[in-house]
N, C-alpha and C positions, 0 to 999 in steps of 0.2 A: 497533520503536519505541524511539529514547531517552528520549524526553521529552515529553508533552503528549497530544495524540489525535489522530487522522485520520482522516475518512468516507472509504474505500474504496469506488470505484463498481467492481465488475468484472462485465462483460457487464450482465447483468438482475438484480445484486445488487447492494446497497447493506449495508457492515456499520461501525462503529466498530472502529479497532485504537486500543489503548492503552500508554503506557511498560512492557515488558517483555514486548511478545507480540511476535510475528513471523509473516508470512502467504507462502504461497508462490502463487505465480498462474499460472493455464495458460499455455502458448502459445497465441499466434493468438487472444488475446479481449482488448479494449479497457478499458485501467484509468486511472483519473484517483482521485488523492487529495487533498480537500479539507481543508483548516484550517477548522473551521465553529465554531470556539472562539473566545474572545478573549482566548489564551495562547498563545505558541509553543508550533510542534512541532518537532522532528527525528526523524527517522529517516536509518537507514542503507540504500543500496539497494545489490543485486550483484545482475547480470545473468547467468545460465548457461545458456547457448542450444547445441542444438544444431551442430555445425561447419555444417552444409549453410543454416541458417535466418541 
């Protein structure tokens, strides 16, 4: 996270990330990230997957 916060849904968990943390997430489990502030956010994302997936 650059700046601000974002509720992390991943699979059956819900957590807040905040400026300066960073989170790493499974394969094959569904993530959506919400702005539930009323302040920008950004973050940076990079994908590193498997060759076969």
């Amino acid at each position: 996270m650059v700046e601000g916060e974002l509720t992390l849904d991943v699979g059956d968990k819900t957590r807040a990330i905040k400026a300066g943390e960073a989170v790493a997430e499974p394969l094959d489990v569904r993530m959506r990230a919400r702005n539930t502030t009323d302040k920008p956010a950004r973050a940076v994302v990079f994908q590193i997957s498997p060759t076969e997936k």
